[in-house]
NUSE-536291 format. One record per residue: chain; residue number from 1; residue in three letters; x, y, z of N, C-alpha, C in turn. Coordinates in steps of 0.05 Angstrom, whole numbers, padded with zeros to 5 digits. Layout:
<sites>
site c:A&k:NUM&r:ALA&n_u:X&n_v:Y&n_w:Z&ca_u:X&ca_v:Y&ca_w:Z&c_u:X&c_v:Y&c_w:Z
...
</sites>
This chain:
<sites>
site c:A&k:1&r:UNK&n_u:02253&n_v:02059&n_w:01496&ca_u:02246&ca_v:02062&ca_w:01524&c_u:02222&c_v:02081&c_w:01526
site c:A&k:2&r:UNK&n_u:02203&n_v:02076&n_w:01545&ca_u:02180&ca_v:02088&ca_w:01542&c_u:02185&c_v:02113&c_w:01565
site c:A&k:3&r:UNK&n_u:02169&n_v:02134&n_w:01553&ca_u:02167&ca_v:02168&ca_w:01569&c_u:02163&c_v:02163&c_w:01598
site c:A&k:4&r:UNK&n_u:02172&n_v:02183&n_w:01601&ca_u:02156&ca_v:02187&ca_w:01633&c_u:02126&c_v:02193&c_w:01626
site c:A&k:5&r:UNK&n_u:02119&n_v:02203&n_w:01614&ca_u:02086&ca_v:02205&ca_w:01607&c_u:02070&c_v:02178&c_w:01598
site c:A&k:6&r:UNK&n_u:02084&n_v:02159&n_w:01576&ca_u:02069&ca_v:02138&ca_w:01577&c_u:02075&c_v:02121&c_w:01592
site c:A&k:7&r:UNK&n_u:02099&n_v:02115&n_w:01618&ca_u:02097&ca_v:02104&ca_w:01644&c_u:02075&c_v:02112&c_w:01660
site c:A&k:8&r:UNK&n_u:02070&n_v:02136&n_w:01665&ca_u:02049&ca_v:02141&ca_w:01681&c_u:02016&c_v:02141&c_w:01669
site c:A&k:9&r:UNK&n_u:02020&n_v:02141&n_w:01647&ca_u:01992&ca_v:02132&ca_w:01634&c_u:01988&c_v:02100&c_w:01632
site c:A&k:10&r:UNK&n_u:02006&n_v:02093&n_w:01632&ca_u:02007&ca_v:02061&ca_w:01641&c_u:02001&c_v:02049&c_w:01667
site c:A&k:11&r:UNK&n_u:02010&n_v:02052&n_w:01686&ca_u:02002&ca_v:02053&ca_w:01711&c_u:01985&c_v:02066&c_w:01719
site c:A&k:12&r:UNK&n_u:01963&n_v:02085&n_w:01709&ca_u:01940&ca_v:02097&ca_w:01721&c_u:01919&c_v:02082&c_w:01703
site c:A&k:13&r:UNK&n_u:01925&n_v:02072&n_w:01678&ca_u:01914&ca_v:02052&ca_w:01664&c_u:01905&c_v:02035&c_w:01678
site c:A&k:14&r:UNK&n_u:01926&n_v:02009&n_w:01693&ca_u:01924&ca_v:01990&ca_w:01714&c_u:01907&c_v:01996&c_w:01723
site c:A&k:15&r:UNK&n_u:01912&n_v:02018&n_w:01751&ca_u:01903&ca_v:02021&ca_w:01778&c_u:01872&c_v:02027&c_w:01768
site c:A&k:16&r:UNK&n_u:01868&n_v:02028&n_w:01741&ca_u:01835&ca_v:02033&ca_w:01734&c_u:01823&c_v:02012&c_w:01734
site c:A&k:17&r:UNK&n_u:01837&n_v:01989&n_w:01714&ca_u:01828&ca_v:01961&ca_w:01714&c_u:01823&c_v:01950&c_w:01740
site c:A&k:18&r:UNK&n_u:01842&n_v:01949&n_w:01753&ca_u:01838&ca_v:01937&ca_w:01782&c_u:01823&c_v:01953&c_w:01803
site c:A&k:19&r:UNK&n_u:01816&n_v:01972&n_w:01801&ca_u:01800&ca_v:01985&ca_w:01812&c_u:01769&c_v:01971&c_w:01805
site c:A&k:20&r:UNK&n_u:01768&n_v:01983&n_w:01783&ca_u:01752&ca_v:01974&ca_w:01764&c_u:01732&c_v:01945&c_w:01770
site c:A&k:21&r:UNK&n_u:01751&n_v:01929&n_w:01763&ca_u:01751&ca_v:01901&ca_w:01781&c_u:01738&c_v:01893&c_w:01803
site c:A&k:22&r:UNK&n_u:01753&n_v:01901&n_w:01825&ca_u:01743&ca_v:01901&ca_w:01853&c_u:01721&c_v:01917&c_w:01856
site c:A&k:23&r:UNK&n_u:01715&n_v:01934&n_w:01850&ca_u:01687&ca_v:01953&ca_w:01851&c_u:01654&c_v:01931&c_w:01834
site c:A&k:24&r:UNK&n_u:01667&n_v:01916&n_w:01824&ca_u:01648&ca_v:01901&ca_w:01808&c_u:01642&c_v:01872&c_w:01827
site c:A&k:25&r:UNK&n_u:01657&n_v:01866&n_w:01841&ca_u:01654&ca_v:01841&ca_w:01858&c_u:01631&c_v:01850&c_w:01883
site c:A&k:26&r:UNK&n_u:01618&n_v:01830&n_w:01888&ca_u:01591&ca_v:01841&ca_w:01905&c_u:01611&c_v:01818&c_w:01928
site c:A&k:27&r:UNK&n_u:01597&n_v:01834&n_w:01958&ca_u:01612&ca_v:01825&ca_w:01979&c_u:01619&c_v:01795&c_w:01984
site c:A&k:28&r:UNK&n_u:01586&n_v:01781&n_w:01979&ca_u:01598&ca_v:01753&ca_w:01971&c_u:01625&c_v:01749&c_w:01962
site c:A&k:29&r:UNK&n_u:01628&n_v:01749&n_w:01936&ca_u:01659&ca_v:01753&ca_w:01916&c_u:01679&c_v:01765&c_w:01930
site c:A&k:30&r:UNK&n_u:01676&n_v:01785&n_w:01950&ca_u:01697&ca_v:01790&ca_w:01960&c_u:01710&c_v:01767&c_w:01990
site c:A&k:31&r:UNK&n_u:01688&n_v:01758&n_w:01998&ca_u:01694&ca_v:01741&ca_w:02015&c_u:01696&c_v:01707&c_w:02019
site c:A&k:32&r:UNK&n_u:01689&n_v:01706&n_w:01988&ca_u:01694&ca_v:01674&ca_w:01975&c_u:01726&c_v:01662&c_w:01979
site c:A&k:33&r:UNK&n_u:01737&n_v:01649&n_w:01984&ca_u:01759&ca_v:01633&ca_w:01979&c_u:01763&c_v:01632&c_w:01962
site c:A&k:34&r:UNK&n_u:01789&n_v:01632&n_w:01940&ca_u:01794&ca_v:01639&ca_w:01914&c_u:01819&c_v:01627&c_w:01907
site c:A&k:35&r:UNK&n_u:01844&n_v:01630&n_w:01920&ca_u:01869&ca_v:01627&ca_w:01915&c_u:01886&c_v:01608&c_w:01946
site c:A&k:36&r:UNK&n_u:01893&n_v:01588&n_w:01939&ca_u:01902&ca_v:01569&ca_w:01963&c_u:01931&c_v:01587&c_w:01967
site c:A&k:37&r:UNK&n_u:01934&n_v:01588&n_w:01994&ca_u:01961&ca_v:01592&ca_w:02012&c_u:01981&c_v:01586&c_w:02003
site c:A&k:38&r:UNK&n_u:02010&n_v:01589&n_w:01996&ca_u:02030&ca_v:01592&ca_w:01990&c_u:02044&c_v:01577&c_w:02016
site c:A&k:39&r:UNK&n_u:02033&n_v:01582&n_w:02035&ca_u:02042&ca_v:01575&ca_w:02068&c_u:02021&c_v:01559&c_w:02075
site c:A&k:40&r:UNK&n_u:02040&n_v:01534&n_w:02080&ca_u:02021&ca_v:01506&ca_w:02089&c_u:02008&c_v:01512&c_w:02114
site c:A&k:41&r:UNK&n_u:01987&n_v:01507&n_w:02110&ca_u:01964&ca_v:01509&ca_w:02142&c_u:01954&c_v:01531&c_w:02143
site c:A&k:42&r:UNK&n_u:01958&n_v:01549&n_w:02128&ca_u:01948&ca_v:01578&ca_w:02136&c_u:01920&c_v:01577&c_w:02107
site c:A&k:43&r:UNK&n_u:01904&n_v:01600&n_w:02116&ca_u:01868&ca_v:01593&ca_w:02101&c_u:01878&c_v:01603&c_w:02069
site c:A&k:44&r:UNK&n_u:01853&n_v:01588&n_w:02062&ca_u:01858&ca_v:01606&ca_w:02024&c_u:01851&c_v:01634&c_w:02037
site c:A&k:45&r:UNK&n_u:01863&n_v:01651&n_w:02007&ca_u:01862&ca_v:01679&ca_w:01997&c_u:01833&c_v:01679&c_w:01989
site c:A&k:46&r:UNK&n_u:01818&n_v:01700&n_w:01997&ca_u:01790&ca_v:01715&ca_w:01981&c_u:01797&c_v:01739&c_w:01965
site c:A&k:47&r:UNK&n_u:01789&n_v:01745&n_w:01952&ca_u:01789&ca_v:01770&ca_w:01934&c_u:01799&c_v:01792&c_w:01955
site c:A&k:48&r:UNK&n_u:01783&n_v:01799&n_w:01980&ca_u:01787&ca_v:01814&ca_w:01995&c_u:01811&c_v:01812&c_w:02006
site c:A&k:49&r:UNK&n_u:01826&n_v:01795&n_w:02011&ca_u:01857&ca_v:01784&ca_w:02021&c_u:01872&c_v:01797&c_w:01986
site c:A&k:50&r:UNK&n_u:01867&n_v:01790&n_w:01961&ca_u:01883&ca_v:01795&ca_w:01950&c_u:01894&c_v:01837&c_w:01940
site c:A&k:51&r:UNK&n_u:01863&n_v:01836&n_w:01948&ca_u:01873&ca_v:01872&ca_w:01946&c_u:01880&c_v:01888&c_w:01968
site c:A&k:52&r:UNK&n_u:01884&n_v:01878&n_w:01992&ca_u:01892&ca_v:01890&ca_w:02012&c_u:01924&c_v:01878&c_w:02002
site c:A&k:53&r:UNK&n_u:01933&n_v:01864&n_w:02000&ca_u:01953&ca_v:01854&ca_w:01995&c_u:01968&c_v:01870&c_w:01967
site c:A&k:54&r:UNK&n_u:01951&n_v:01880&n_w:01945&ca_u:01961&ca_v:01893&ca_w:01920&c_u:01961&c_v:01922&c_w:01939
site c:A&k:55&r:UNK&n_u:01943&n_v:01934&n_w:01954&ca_u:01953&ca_v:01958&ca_w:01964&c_u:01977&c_v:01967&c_w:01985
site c:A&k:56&r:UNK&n_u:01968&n_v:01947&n_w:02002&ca_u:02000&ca_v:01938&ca_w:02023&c_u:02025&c_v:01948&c_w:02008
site c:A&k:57&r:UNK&n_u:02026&n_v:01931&n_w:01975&ca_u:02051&ca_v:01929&ca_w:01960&c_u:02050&c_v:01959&c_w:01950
site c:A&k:58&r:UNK&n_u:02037&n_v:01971&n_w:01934&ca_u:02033&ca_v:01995&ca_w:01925&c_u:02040&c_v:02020&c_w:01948
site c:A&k:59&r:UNK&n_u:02030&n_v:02013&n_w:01975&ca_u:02035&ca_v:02033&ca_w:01995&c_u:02071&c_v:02038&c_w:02003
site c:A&k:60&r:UNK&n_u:02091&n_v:02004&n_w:01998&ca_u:02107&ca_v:02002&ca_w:02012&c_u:02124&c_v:02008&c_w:01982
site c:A&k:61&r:UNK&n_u:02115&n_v:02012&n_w:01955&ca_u:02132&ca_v:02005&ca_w:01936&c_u:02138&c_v:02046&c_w:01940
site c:A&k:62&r:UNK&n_u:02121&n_v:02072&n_w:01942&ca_u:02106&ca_v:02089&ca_w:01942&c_u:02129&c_v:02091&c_w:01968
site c:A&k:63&r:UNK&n_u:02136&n_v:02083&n_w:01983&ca_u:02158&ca_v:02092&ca_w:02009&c_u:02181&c_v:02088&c_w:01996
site c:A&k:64&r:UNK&n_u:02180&n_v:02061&n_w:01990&ca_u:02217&ca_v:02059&ca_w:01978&c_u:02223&c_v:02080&c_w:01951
site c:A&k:65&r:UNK&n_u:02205&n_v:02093&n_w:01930&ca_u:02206&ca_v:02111&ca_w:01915&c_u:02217&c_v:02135&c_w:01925
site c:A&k:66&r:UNK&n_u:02202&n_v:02143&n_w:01949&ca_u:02200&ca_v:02168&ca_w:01956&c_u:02233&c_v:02169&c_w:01975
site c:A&k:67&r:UNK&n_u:02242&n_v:02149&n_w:01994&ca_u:02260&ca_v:02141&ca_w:01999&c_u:02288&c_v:02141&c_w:01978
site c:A&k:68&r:UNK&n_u:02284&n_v:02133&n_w:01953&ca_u:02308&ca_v:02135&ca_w:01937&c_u:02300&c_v:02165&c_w:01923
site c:A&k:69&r:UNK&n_u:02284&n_v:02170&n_w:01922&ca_u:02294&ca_v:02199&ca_w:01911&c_u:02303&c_v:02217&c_w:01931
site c:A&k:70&r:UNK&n_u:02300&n_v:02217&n_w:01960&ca_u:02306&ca_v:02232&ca_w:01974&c_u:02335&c_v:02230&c_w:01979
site c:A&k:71&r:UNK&n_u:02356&n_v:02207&n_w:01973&ca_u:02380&ca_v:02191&ca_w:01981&c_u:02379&c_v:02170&c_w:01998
site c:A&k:72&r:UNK&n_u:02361&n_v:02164&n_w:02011&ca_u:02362&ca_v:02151&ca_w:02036&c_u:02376&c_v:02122&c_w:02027
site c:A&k:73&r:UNK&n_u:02378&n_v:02111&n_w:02043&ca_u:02401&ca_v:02073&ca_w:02041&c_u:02387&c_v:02059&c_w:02053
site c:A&k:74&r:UNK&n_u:02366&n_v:02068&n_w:02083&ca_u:02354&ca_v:02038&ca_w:02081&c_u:02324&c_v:02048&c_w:02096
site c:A&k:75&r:UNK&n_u:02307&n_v:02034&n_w:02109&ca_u:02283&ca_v:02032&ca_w:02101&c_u:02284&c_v:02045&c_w:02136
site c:A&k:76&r:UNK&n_u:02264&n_v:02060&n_w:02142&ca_u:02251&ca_v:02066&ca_w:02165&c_u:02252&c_v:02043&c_w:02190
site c:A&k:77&r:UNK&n_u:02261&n_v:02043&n_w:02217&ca_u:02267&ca_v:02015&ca_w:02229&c_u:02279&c_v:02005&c_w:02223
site c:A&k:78&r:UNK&n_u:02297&n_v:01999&n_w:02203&ca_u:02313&ca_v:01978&ca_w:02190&c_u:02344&c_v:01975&c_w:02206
site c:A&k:79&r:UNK&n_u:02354&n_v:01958&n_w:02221&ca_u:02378&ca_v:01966&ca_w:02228&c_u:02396&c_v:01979&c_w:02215
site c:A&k:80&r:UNK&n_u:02421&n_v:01993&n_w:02216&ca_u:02443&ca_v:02006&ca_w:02200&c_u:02462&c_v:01979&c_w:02193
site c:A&k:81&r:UNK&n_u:02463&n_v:01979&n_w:02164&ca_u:02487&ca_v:01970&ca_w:02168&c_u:02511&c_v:01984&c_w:02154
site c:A&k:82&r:UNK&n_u:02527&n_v:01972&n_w:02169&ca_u:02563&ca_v:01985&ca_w:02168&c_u:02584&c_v:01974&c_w:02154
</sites>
């Protein structure tokens, strides 16, 4: 099982690459069509659609963390259930 030190050197690894990445695409590339919809009728994904989408996840994964370490059971807004 890997450390808490090489987990987090792992994941700051990532967030370099993909940083990394996107910093290298000129705006063209960011606003090209790239990846077709998942959901019929709705437009392809651009580069720009897919990293707002990787940070979205990162912002909401970053609440439910902070959420289970504090105790909490369910998500901000979320109805109660009983």
């Amino acid at each position: 099982m890997p450390t808490r030190s090489e987990i987090l050197d792992t994941l700051a690894a990532s967030q370099e690459q993909v940083t990394a990445y996107f910093q290298r695409l000129s705006p063209e590339d960011l606003e090209r069509p790239c990846t077709a919809s998942g959901v019929p009728g709705e437009a392809t994904w651009r580069a720009k659609d897919h990293l707002a989408h990787l940070a979205a996840n990162e912002r909401n994964i970053q609440i439910l963390l902070r959420l289970t370490l504090t105790g909490e059971t369910s998500l901000p807004g979320a109805p109660l259930v009983r």
